[in-house]
N, C-alpha and C positions, 0 to 999 in steps of 0.2 A: 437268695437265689444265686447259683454258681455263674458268673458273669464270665468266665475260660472261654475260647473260642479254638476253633480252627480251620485252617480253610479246606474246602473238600470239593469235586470239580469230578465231572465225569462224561463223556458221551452218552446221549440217548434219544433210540428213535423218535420219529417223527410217525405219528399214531394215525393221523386224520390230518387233510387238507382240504378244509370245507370254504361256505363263503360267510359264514357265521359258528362263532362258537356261543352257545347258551351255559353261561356260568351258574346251574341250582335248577331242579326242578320240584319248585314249589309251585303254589299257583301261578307267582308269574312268569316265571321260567316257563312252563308248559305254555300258557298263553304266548306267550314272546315265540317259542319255536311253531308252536300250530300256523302262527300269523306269516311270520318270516317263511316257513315252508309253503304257504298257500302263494306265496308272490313268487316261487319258484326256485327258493334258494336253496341250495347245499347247507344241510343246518344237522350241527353234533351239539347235544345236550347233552351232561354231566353232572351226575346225582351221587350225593355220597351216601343216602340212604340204601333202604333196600327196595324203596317204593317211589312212586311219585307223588307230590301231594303238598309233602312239608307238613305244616304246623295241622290240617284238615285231615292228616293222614297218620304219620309217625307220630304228629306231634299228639294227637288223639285231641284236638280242639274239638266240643259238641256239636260246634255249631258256626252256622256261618251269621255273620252280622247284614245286614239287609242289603239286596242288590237293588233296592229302587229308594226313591226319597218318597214313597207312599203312595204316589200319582203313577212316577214312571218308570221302567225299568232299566237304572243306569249303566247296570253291567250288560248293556246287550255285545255280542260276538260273541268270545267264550264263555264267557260268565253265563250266558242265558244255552247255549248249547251242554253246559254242564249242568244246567237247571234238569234242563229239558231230560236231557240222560237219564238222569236220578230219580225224575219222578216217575220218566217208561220205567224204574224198576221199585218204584213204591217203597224210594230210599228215602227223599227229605222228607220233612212232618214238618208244617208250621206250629211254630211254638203260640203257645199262649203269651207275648210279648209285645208291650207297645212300638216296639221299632219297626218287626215285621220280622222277625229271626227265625233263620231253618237248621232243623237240626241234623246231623251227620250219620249217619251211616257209613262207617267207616271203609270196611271192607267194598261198598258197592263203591264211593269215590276214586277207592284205588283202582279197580277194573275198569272204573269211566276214564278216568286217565290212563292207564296203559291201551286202553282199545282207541282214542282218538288219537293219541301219538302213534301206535303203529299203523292205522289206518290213513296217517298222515304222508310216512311213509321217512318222516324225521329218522334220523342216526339217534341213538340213547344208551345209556348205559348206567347201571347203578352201581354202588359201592368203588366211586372211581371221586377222588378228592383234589380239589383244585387246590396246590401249594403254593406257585409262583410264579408268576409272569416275566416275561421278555420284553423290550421292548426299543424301538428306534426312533429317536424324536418324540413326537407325540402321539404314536403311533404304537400302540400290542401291536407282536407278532407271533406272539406264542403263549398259550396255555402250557403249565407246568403241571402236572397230574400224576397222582401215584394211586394206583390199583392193584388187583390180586397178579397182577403182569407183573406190576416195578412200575417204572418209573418211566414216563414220558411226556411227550408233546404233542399237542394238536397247534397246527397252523391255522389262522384266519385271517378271513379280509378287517370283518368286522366281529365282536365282541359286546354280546349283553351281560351283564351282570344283575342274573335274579339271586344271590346268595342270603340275601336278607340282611348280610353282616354289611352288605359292599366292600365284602373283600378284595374279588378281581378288580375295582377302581380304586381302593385305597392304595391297594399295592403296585397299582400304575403309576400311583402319585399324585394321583386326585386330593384335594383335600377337602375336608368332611369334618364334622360337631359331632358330638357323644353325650347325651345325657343334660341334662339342664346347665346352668351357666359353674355350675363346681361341681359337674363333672358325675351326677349320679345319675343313676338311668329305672326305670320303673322294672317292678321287681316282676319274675318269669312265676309259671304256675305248670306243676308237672302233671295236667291233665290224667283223667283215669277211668275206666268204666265197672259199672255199679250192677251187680243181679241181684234178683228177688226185692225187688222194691214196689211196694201196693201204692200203683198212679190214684187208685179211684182212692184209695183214701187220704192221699196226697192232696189230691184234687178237692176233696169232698173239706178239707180241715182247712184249706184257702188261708194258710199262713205262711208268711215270709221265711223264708231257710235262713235267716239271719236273726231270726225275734226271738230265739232263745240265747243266743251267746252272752249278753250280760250275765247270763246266770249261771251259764260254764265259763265260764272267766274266772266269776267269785268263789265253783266250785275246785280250779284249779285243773282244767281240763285242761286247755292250752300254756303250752310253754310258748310261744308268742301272742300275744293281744291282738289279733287283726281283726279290724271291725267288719273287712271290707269282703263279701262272700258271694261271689258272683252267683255261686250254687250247682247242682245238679240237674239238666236239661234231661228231659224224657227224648228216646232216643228209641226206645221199644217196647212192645206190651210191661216187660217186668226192669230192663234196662235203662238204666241212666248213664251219659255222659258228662264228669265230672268236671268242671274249673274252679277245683276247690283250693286254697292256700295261696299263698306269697313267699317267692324266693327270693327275700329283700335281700342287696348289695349286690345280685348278678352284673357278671357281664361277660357275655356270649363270644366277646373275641378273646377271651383266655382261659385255657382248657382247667384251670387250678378253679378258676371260679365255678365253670360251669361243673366241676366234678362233687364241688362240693354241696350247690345247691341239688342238683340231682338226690346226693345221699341226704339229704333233710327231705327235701319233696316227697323222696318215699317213707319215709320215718313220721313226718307229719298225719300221713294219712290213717293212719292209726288214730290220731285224736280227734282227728276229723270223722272216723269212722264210730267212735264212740258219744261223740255229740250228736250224730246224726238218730242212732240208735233209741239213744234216753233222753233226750230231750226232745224230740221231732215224732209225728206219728207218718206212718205209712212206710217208715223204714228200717224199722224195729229190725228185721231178719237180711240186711242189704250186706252184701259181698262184695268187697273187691277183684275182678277181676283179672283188669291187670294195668300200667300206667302206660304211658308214653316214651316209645324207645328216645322219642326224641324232646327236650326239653323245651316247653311253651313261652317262648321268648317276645318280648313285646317291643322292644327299643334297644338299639345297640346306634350305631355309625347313620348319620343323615348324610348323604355324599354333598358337595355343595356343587350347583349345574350354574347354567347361563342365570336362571331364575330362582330364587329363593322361594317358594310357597310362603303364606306367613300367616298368621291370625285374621289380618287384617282385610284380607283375601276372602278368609273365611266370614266374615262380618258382614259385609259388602253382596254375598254372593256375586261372587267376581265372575266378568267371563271375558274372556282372552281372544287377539288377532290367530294366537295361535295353538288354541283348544283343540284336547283330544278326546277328550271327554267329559262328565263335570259327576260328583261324587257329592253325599248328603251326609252319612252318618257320623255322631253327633263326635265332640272334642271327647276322648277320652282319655284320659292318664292315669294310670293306678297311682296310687301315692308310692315316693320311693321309702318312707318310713310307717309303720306302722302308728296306727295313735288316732283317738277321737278327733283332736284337729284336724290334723291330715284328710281323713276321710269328708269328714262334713267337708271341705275344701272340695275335695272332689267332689261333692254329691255339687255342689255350688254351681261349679264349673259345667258340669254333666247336664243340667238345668238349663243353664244360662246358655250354653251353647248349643243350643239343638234349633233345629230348623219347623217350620210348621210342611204339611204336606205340599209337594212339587216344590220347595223351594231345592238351590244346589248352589257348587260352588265349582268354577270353572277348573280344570287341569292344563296348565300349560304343557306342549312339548319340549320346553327350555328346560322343564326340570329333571328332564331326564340326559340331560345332558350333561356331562360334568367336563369341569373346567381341567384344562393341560392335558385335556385327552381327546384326540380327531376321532379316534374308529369304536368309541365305546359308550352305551347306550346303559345307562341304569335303570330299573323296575321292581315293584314291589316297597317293603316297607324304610327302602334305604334312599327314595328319592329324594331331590332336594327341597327341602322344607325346613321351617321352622320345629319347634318341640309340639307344638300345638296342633299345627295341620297331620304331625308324624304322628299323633295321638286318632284321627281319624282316617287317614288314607292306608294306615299298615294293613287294614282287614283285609278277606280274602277278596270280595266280589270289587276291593280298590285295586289291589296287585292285576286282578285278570285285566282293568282298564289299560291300566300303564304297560303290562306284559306286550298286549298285542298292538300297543300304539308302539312299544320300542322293539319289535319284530316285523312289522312294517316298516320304518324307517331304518333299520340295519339292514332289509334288502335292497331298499333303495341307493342305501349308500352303500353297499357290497355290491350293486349293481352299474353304478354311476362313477364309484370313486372317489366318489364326495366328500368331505366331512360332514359327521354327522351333525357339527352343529351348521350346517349350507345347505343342508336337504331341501326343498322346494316346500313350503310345510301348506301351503294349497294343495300341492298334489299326497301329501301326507294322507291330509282330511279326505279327498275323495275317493284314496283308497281305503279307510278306514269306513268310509258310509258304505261303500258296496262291501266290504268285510262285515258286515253289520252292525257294527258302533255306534255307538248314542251321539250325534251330533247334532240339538238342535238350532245352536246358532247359525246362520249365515254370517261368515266371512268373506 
């Protein structure tokens, strides 16, 4: 890598002066602005996609992992107003799955998101890239962004960071863990959608999309061994949504890695395409139609808050003075190497850590907090936790929790002046139950 530098320095405007800037709109970036906008604030969101959504959307994920722990519905506020949306348009289909998992319809998610953000009445804008922050003390004062304009600035009071990567807080200066303790992180999967695929005989043949790979293995189908196949999710009469493969060694904060697992994720699908075909029935004649502009990322940057999340947490089903929500689904880690231990390891882990119905584990508001930084609010799969808990809270209907607790408390303290770690977090909670939030403890 050429290590040369130079210095380089320029004037440029000042784009937006809001009382919140929202770093990403993926699930919880959208949550985080809808929440923040309802309490009255001036709130600019910044998407470098072309859509809203993220990983549900660009990223072509099937499916959403379950918004209740079986008894109750934990993603209530956005989570459950985006339920609500999808099914007025005879978008989700509950899967055949013991969690309780819904599958995506992709195109109807993106219009559910564009129509509740501009109904909201939020500022937004796509293909607009967050580069680098400003800042005085401990305090952002400025988003750095370049779009089809050039180059600019938005001013804020206060600052969420839904990026996934937790880039606007790392680059604040926040510090944050990556990946297990040497540094490797669970490998991405370049989602896909699938035509001409026969459900009923799918349905009718009641075997695992993985009980043939021993034999395409030894037939030499695969140039990598990966045992571990999440599979194909029905998604339409003849449609399937894919999260087929492993983009082992990713890592999402460098554009060299991420370019390169992309050009394998599409390449793979070919072999995947042909185990599906000869070994599998009901998808003898299946098509690819097309992949994920955006690559299916699972683990990058955990920012580190007031509060760590941790396993332990998870064990306990914890519940906190200062709960903003509590979340159920189970410990999940793809293995970061391919290989029959690996996986049995996980199937172990996947097992061992799942909850029986109604049980949960509490969400502190500390973890979205991070440390050496007053005006900035973390959400979504970069809060602060352990590797463990980051294995269950990264899904979507966990981001919409944390979205809309940290868009509520950024208005508060866009409104107050406050630091976001002084927020009054009683009146957090009160505004988050009339927002409609799952809070059953009394505190």
């Amino acid at each position: 890598m050429n290590t040369s530098s130079f210095h380089y320095s320029r004037s440029i405007p000042i784009r937006h002066t809001v009382d919140i800037l929202v770093a990403g709109g993926g699930p919880a970036g959208v949550a985080a602005a809808l929440a923040a906008r309802r309490q009255g604030a001036r709130v600019h969101l910044i998407e470098e996609q072309g859509c809203l959504g993220g990983m549900g959307t660009a990223g072509m994920v099937p499916a959403f992992m379950p918004f209740g722990d079986g008894v109750h519905f934990l993603a209530e506020g956005v989570g459950r107003q985006v339920y609500t949306a999808l099914k007025k348009m005879n978008a989700p289909m509950p899967l055949n799955n013991p969690l309780g998992c819904v599958s995506i319809h992709v195109e109807s998610l993106k219009r559910v998101y564009d129509e509740m953000l501009l109904k909201s009445g939020c500022s937004f804008t796509f293909h607009t890239q967050l580069i680098d922050v400003r800042k005085k003390g401990n305090r952002l004062t400025h988003a750095i962004c370049a779009a089809k304009s050039g180059v600019f600035a938005i001013e804020a009071k206060v600052f969420v960071d839904g990026t996934g990567d937790g880039d606007l807080a790392a680059w604040g200066g926040a510090p944050f863990e990556k990946g297990d303790k040497n540094g490797r992180m669970m490998p991405g999967t370049l989602c896909s959608i699938w035509s001409d695929l026969d459900w009923k005989a799918i349905a009718k043949n009641k075997v695992p999309q993985s009980s043939q790979l021993k034999k395409a293995f030894a037939d030499g189908v695969f140039t990598v061994k990966d045992d571990h196949l999440p599979g194909i999710f029905h998604i339409g009469e003849t449609t399937g949504g894919g999260n087929i493969g492993h983009t082992f060694g990713v890592d999402n904060t460098d554009e060299v890695s991420i370019t390169k697992a992309l050009l394998w994720g599409r390449k793979s699908l070919s072999e995947y395409q042909r185990y599906y075909q000869h070994y599998l029935k009901g998808y003898e004649k299946m098509n690819l139609v097309t992949t994920g502009a955006l690559l299916g990322i699972r683990e990058t940057r955990r920012i580190m808050g007031d509060y760590v999340l941790g396993l332990e947490d998870f064990k306990k089903r914890a519940v906190f003075e200062d709960e903003i929500g509590r979340f159920a689904y189970p410990i999940d880690i793809h293995p970061t190497r391919p290989g029959k231990k690996t996986y049995a390891r996980f199937l172990q882990e996947y097992i061992d850590w799942r909850y029986k119905p109604g049980e949960s584990y509490g969400i502190p508001y500390r973890i979205l907090t991070p440390r050496r930084l007053d005006n900035v609010l973390v959400a979504g799969r970069c809060v602060s936790s352990d590797r463990y808990i980051q294995g269950s809270i990264r899904v979507m209907p966990g981001c919409y929790i944390t979205g809309q607790a940290a868009g509520i408390a950024a208005a508060m303290a866009a409104q107050s002046g406050a630091s976001t770690h002084d927020i009054p977090v009683k009146e957090l909670q009160k505004r988050l139950k009339k927002f409609g939030a799952y809070l059953p403890n009394d505190h």
